[in-house]
C-alpha angles and dihedrals in degrees: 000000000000086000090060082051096054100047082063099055084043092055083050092061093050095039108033090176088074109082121185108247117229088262093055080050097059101039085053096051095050096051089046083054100052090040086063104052131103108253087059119097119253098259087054096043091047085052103053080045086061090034087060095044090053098040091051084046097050094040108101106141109036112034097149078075092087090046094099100050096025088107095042092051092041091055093040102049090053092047088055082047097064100048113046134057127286095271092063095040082055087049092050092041087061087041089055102040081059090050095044076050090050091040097050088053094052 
């Protein structure tokens, strides 16, 4: 689910006049949610990291979306952190800055 996601963030960057509904918002974050968890395998863990990269940097006029699962995402992606290689803990380090972007904006 979080590729989907992701082609949809991608088709924002090359056409900036779509923009995702409420309903769009909250699909993706749950899917970004239950990407992150435990029970999921690495790769799908590592791409709702990047999901949720790409969703923080592409949200511009409606950051109090995040409100409700800012603390969830926050305490998964660390926990990701601590347990890959470097190139993953870079990857949650960029995921977090964005959220620490999104956050500060609340």
């Amino acid at each position: 689910m979080p590729s989907v996601c992701r082609r949809w963030l991608i088709r924002l960057r090359i056409h900036p006049h779509l923009a995702l509904t409420n309903t769009l918002h909250c699909r993706f974050l749950e899917a970004t949610v239950a990407g992150l968890a435990d029970a999921q395998p690495a790769c799908v863990r590592i791409s709702a990291v990047r999901a949720t990269f790409h969703f923080c940097e592409g949200l511009t006029k409606t950051p109090d979306a995040l409100t409700p699962v800012l603390p969830i995402l926050f305490e998964r992606v660390m926990s990701i952190a601590q347990g890959y290689s470097s190139e993953v803990l870079a990857l949650c380090l960029d995921a977090i800055e964005e959220l620490l972007k999104v956050s500060v904006t609340i």
